[in-house]
N, C-alpha and C positions, 0 to 999 in steps of 0.2 A: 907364293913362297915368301916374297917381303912383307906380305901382310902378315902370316905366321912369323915370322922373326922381328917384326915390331911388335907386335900385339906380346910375345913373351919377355921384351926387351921391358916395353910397358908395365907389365906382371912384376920383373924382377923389381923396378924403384919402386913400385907400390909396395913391396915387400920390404924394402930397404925403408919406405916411411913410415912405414909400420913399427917396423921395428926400430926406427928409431923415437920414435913417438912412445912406445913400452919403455925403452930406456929412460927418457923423460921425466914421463909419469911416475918410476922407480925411482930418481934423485928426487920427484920434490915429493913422494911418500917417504924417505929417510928421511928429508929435511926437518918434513911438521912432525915426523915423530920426535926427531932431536927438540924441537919447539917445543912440544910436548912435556917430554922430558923435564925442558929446562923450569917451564911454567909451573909443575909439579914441583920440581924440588923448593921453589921462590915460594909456592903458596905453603908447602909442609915449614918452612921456616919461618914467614910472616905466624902460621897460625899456633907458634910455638914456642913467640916470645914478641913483646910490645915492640913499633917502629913508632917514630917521630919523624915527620917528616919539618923542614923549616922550608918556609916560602917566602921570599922577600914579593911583594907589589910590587910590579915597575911602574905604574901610577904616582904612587902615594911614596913607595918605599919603607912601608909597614910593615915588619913582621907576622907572617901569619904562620902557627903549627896547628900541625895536626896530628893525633896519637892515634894510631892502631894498634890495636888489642884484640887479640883473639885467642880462643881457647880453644886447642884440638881435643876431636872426640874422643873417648876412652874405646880401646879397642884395638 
């Protein structure tokens, strides 16, 4: 009889890590879809008008740019 009521005592946390482990894996698939999301809207904007980016060397203290330019697909 104590073996029957460990052994479902057992059952239920396994169910409970289960399920919390679903929960889990539900936050960090909203997460990467917001990442998603965000990566998307940043590349539809780079590809939709020139960036410049400025880099100073911390070596030398050189200015360095760089221009991004991209053309979005027609479509």
């Amino acid at each position: 009889m104590a073996k029957k009521k460990e052994s479902s005592l057992v059952g239920r946390e396994e169910a409970l890590d289960i399920e919390h482990i679903r929960r889990r894996l539900d936050m960090l698939d909203q997460r990467l879809d917001n990442i998603d999301s965000v990566v998307t809207a940043l590349v539809e904007r780079v590809m939709s008008q020139p960036i410049t980016l400025n880099i100073t060397c911390p070596n030398c203290g050189t200015n360095i740019e760089f221009a991004i330019i991209g053309k979005e697909k027609p479509g």
